[in-house]
N, C-alpha and C positions, 0 to 999 in steps of 0.2 A: 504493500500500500504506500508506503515511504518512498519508495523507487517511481512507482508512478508518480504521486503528487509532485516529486522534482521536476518529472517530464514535462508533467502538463504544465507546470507553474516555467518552462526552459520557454517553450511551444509559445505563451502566452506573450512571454517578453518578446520573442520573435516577429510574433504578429504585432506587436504592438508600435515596437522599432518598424516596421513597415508602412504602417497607419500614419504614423508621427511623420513619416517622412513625407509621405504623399501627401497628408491635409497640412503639413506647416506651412505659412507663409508671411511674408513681412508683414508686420503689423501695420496699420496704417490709425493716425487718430481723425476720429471725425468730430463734428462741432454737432453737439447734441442740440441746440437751439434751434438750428436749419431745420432739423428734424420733425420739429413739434407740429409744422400747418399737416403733415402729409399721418402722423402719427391721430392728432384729429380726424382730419379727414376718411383717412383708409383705414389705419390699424386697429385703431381703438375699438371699433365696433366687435372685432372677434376676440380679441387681448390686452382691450382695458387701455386707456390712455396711461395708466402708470404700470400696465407692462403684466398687472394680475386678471388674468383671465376669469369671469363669472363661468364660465360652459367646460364643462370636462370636454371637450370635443375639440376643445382649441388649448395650444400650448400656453404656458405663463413663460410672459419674456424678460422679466424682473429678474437683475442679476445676473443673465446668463453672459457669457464671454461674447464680447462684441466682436469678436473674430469669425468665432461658431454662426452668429446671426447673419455676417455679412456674405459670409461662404453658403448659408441656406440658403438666402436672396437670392445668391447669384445662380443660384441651381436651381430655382425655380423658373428663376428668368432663362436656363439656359435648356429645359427641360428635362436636365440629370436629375433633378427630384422633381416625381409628379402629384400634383393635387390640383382638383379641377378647383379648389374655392381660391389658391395661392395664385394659381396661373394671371388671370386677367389681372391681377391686383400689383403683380410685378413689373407688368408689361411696359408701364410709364416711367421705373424708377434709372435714376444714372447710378454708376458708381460710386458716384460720391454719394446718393441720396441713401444707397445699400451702406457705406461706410458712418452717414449719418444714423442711421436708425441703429445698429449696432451701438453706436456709442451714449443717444438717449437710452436704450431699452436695458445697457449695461448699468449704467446709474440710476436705474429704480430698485426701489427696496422690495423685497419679495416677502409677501405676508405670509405668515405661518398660520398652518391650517394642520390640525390634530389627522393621524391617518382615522378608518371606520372602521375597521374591522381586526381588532388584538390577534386572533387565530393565526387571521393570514399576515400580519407584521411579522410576527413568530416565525413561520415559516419562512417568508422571502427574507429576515434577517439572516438567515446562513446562508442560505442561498448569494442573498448579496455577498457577504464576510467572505465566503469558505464554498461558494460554487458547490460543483455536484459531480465529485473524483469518477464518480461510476459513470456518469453518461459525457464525464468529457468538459461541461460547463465551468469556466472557469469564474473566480468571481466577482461581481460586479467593481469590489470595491478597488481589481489591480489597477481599473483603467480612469474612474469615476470617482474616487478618494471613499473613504469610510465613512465623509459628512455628505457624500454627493456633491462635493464642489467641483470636482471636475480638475480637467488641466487646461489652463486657458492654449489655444488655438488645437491644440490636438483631441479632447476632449471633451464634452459638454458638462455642464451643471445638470444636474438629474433634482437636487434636494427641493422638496415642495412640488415636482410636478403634479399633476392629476393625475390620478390613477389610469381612467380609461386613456387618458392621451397616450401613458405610457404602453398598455398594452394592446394600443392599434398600432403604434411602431413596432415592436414586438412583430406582431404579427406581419407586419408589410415586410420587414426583412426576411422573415423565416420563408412567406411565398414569393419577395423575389419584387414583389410592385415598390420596392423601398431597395435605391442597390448605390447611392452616394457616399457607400462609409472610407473611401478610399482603397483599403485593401480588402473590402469586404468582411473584414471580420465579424464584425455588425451579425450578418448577414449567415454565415457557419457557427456563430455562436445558438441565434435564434432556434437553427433547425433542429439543435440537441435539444432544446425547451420544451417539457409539456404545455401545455395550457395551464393548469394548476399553476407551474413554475413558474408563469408569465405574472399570472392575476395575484398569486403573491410576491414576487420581485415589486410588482408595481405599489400593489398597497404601503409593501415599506416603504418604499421611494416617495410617497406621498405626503410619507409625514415625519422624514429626513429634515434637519434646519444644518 
C-alpha cells in the first residue's frame, strides 16, 4: 500500500509539473475600475456585482485568481470552453476588458456560506485530504491547497464554491464537454470518480473558507 501511495502521489506531481506548464502565463495587472460598467451590465446578473453568486448554477467569482478568470474569458471567447449562456456574453469583451474583470472579481471578498449536508462533508473531506489509493484518485488538496485556495495562475480557488456548480464541472470533464484543463488532468482524474465521490468532494468544497 506504501509503494503505491508513493507512485501515485510521483504520477500526481508529474501531471501537475505538466499542467503548470501549459496554463502558466505572464501575469498581467488590470484596473479593476474599467471593469465595473460591463460587471453591471453583463456579469452581475449570473455572479453578483461583488462576485457572490445567489444561483448554485452559476460560479462565485469573489476571490478567485485573476489569472484563472482571465484565461476562462478567453476560452470562452475562443471556444476551448463551451457554454451556451458564457458564449454570446464574451463575444464583445477585448483583452484588456478579460484582464479587467479578472482583476475586479479578484478583489471581492467571498462570503462564507456553512456547507448542508455533515455526512457528505465527512466523506468528501478524505477524499479531498487523502484521494482514493484504490481507484487511483489523487487528492484534491495536492493541487487546490487544504483551505481551497488554490495556486494562483496554475490553479483555481475551489473554497466557498456551490456545491452543484462544483459537480456539473465534475461531470463535464469526466464526459469530455469540459477539456480546457491544459494537460487534461482535470479530465483522467474525473473518470476514476463515482458520482457519490463527486456530490461529496463538492459539498466539502462548499463550505471550505
Amino acid at each position: 500500500m506504501k509503494k503505491h501511495a508513493v507512485l501515485l502521489t510521483g504520477l500526481l506531481f508529474a501531471a501537475t509539473a505538466s499542467v503548470a506548464a501549459e496554463t502558466a502565463a505572464p501575469a498581467a495587472k488590470g484596473d479593476a475600475a474599467k471593469a465595473q460598467k460591463i460587471v453591471n451590465d453583463v456579469c452581475g446578473a449570473c455572479h453578483g456585482t461583488d462576485g457572490n453568486s445567489t444561483s448554485p448554477t452559476y460560479p462565485n467569482l469573489a476571490g478567485q485568481h485573476p489569472e484563472y478568470i482571465t484565461k476562462q474569458l478567453n476560452e470562452f471567447k475562443s471556444g476551448a470552453r463551451r457554454n451556451a449562456t458564457m458564449a454570446p456574453n464574451v463575444t464583445k469583451l477585448s483583452a484588456e476588458d478579460m484582464v479587467n474583470l479578472g482583476a475586479y472579481f479578484s478583489a471581492q471578498l467571498p462570503k462564507a456560506k456553512p456547507a448542508k449536508d455533515p455526512a457528505l462533508v465527512a466523506e468528501g473531506q478524505k477524499i479531498y485530504k487523502g484521494g482514493n489509493a484504490g481507484s487511483g484518485v489523487p487528492a484534491c488538496a495536492s493541487c487546490h491547497g487544504p483551505a481551497g485556495a488554490g495556486i494562483p495562475v496554475q490553479f483555481p480557488r475551489l473554497a466557498g464554491q456551490h456545491a452543484k456548480y462544483v459537480q456539473t464541472q465534475l461531470k463535464n470533464f469526466r464526459t469530455g464537454d469540459r477539456a480546457n484543463d491544459g494537460g487534461k488532468m482535470m479530465q483522467t482524474i474525473a473518470r476514476k470518480m463515482t458520482d457519490q465521490e463527486m456530490r461529496a468532494v463538492a459539498e466539502y468544497i462548499s463550505g471550505l473558507r
